[in-house]
C-alpha positions in Angstrom: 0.0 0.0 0.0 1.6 3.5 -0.9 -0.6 6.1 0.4 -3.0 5.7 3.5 -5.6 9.0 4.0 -6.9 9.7 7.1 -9.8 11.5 7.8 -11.9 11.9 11.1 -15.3 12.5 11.0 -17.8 14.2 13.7 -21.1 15.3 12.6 -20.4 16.2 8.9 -23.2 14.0 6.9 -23.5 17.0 4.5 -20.2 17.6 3.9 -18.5 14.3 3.8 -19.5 13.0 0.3 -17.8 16.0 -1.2 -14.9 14.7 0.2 -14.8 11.2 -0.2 -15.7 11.5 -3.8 -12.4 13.7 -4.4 -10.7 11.1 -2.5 -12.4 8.0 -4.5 -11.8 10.6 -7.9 -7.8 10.6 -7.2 -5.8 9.5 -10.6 -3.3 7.5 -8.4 -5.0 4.8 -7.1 -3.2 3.0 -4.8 -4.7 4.0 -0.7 -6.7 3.3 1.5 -8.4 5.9 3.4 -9.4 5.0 6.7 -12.7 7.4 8.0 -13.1 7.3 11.7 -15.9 8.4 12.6 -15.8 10.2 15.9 -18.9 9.4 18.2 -21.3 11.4 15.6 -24.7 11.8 16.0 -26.1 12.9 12.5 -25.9 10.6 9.4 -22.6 10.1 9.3 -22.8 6.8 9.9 -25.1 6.1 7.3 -23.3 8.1 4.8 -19.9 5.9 5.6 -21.9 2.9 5.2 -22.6 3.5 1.2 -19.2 4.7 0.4 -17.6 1.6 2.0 -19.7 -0.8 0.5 -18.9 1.2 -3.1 -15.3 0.7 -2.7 -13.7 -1.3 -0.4 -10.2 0.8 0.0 -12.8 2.8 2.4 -12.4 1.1 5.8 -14.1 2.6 8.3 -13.8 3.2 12.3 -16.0 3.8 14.9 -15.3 5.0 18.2 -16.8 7.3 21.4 -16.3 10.9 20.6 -13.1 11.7 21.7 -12.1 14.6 19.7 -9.8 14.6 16.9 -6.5 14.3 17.9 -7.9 10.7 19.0 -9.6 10.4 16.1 -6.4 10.8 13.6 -4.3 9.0 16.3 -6.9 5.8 15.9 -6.3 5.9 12.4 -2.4 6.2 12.3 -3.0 2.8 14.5 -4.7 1.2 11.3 -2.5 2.8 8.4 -0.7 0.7 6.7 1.0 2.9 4.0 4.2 4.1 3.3 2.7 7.7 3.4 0.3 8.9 5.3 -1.6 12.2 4.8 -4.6 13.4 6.7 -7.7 15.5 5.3 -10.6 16.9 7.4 -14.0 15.7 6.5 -15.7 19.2 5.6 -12.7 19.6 3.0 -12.2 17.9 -0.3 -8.6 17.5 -2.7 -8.1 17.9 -6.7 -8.0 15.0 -8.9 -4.2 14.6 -8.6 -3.5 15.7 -5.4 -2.2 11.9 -4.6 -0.2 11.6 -8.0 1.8 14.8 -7.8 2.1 15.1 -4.3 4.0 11.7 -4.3 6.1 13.1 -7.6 7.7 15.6 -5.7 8.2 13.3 -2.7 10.2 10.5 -5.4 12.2 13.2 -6.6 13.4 15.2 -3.5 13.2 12.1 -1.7 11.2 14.4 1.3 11.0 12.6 4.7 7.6 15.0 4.9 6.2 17.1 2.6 3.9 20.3 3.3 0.9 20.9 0.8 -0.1 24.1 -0.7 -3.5 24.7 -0.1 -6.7 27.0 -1.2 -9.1 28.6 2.0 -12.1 28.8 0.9 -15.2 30.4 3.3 -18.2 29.4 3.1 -21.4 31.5 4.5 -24.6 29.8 6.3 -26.0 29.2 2.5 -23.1 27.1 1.5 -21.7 30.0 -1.3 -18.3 30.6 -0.9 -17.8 34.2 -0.2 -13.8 34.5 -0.5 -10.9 32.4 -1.5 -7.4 32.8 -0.7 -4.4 30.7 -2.4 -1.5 29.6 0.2 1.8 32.0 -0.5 5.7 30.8 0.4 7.5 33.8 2.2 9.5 35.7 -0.1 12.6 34.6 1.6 12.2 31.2 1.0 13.8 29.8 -2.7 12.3 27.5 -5.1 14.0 24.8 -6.3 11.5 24.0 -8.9 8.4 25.6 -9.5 6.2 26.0 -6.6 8.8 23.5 -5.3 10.9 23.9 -1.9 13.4 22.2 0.0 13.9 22.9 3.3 16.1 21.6 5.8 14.9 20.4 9.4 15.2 23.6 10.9 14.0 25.7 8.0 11.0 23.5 7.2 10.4 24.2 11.5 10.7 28.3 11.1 8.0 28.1 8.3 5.3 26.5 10.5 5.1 29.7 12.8 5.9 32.1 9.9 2.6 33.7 9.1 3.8 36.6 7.0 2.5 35.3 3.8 0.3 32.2 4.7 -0.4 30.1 8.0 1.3 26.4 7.0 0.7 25.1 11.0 -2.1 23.1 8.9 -2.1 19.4 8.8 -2.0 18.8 4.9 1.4 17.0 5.3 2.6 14.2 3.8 4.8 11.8 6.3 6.4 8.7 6.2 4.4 5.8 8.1 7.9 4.1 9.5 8.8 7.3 10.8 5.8 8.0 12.9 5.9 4.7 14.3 9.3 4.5 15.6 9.4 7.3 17.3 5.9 6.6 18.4 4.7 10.1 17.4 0.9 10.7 18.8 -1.3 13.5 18.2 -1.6 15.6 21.6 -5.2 14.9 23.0 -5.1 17.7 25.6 -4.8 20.7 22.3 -8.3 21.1 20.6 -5.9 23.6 18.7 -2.8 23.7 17.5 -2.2 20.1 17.7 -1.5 19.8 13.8 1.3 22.1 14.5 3.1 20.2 17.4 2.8 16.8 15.4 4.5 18.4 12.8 7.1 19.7 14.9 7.5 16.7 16.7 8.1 14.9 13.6 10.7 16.6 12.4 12.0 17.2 15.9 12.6 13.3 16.0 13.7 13.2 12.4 18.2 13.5 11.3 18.8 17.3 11.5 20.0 17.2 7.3 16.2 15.4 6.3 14.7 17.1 3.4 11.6 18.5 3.8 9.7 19.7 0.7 7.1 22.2 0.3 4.5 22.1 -2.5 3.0 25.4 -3.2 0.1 24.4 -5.7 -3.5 24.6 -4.1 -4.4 20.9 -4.8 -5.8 20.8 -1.0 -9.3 22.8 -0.7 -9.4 24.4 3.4 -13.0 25.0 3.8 -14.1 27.0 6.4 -18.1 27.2 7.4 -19.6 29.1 9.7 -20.3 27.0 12.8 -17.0 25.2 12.1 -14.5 24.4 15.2 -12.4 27.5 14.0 -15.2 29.6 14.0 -16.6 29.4 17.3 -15.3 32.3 19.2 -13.1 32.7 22.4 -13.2 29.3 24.7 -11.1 27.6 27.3 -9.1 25.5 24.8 -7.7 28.5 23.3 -5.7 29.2 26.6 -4.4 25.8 26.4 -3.2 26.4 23.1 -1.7 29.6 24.3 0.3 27.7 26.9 1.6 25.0 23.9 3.7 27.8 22.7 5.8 27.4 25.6 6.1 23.6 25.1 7.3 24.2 21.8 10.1 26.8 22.8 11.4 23.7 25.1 11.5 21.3 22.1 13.3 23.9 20.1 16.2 24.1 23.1 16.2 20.3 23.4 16.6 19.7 19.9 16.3 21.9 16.9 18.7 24.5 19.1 17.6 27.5 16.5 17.7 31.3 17.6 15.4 32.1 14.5 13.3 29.6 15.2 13.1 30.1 19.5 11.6 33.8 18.1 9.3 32.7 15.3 7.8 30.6 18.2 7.8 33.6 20.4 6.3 35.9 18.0 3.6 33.6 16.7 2.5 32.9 20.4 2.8 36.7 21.2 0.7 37.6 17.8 -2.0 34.6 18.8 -2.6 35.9 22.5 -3.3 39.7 20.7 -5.8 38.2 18.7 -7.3 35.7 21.4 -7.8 38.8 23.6 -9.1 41.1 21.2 -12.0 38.3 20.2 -12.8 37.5 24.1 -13.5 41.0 24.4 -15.9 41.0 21.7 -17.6 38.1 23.1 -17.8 39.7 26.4 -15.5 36.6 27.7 -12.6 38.6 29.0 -13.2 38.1 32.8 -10.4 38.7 35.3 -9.9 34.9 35.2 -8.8 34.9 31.8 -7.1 38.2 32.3 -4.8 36.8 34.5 -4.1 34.1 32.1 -3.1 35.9 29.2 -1.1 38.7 31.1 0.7 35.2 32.6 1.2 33.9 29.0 2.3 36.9 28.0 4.8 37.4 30.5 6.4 33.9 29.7 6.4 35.0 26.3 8.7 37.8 27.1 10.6 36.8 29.9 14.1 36.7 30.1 14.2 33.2 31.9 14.5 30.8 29.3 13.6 33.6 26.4 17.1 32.9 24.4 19.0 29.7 24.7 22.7 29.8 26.0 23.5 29.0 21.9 22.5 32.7 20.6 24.9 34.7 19.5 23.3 38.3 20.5 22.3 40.2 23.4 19.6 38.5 25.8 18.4 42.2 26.6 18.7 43.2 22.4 16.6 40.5 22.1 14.2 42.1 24.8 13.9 45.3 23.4 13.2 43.5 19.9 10.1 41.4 21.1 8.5 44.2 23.7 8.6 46.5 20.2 6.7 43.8 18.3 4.2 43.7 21.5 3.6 47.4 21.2 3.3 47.2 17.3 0.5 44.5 17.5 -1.0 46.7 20.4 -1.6 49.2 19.2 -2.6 47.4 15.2 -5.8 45.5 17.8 -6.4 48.7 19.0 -7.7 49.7 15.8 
């Protein structure tokens, strides 16, 4: 088997044919796609039933809801590809998203490889209102068109660069004998952000000189609906998330040992906690509870203890100065 697809599944009846028909539609044909369907309490069931009995490379899984790391970790316990990639059930791929995708991997020979993508938004009548095409960083270099490779530390930098696109996503590519000897699992505690940490924690247990390839061409529809998980305002779980920055600024000293990358994970954290606050308020959520959270987070966030790694090369307190600038910029930006 050379590619298995995993999707998890939770109360998307209406949505999930769309997707399993781009994944039955694919012009490479050799995957299974493993559908686990997450404790749902719509037709989903129902609608997993048909497509599995149509084609029999759909196996499907059915568990207590759990959320979605579970979900995704359930089905990396059933892949048995030499890739595996992971879709969400609300959106759908091109016709040879499988077929170039794996190209690229045979020809870099990528230990992972990062998809280009399309966001697409959907209003309450299902019409998609705007559309947005994933953008590389100008800094990064093509090797090929809409080609990159990017070492371990590089590829790491890009998921909390944000100045052209976000690529924290999970539309990766990785290599099934990889996951399972370092025993990578999806973190069940983030409700977000936990694409990102996989992906970190991948390559944080891959050889520092891996290749990592990104491929820039919007084969990968993101659909985002009202009512969807990323659109439900302020909540709890977003101060969890918040605190996950932290976590990763520990991996980076343990392994990746980056200065670039210690204050891309800074700055993305520090950016995140602006916005968080600015939609509490709107919601009417910011209470003194979660005031005192974020001023915390914040404060970790700049913090001298642990803010630079004995490896950097420049001032502690230069580096200060640089990050308490970038929290007065984005103040006074969410105070518009």
């Amino acid at each position: 088997m050379k590619v298995s697809v995993i999707i998890p599944a939770y109360n998307t009846a209406d949505t999930l044919p769309a997707c399993l028909d781009s994944v039955i539609s694919q012009s490479m044909t050799d995957w299974e796609c493993i559908v686990v369907n997450d404790g749902s309490s719509d037709n989903t069931a129902e609608v997993l039933e048909r497509y599995s009995a149509q084609d029999n490379r759909i196996k499907v899984i059915t568990q207590d809801n759990a959320g979605v790391s579970a979900a995704r970790n359930r089905g990396l316990d059933e892949a048995t590809g030499e890739f595996v990639t992971f879709i969400d059930s609300d959106d759908y791929i091109d016709n040879g998203y499988f077929e170039q995708a794996l190209s690229v991997i045979d020809r870099t020979d990528a230990s992972m490889l990062i998809s280009g993508y399309v966001e697409e938004r959907k209003g309450a009548s299902g019409d998609v209102i705007s559309r947005f095409s994933s953008r590389m960083p100008h800094s990064y270099i093509p090797d090929a068109e809409d080609t990159y490779i990017l070492r371990r530390n590089q590829c790491a930098a890009l998921l909390f660069d944000t100045s052209a696109s976000y690529w924290g996503y999970i539309r990766n590519w990785f290599r099934l004998a990889a996951i399972k000897k370092s025993g990578l699992r999806f973190d069940s505690s983030l409700k977000y952000n936990e694409d990102r940490s996989f992906t970190l924690h991948y390559l944080a247990a891959g050889p520092h000189d891996a290749v990592n390839t990104v491929f820039n061409r919007p084969n990968y529809h993101y659909v985002l609906r009202s009512g969807s998980a990323m659109n439900q305002g302020f909540n709890s779980n977003h101060l969890t998330e918040l605190e996950s920055f932290k976590r990763f600024c520990r991996l980076e000293r343990d392994v990746f040992q980056d200065r670039r990358l210690n204050i891309a994970i800074r700055h993305a954290g520090l950016v995140r906690k602006f916005y968080l606050t600015g939609l509490a308020m709107r919601m009417g959520r910011y209470d003194s509870a979660v005031a005192e959270k974020m001023e915390r987070i914040e404060r970790d966030m700049l913090s001298l203890r642990d803010f630079l790694p004995p490896y950097a090369s420049c001032s502690r307190v230069m580096m200060k100065r640089w990050l308490q600038n970038k929290k007065h910029r984005l103040s006074h930006i969410f105070k518009k």
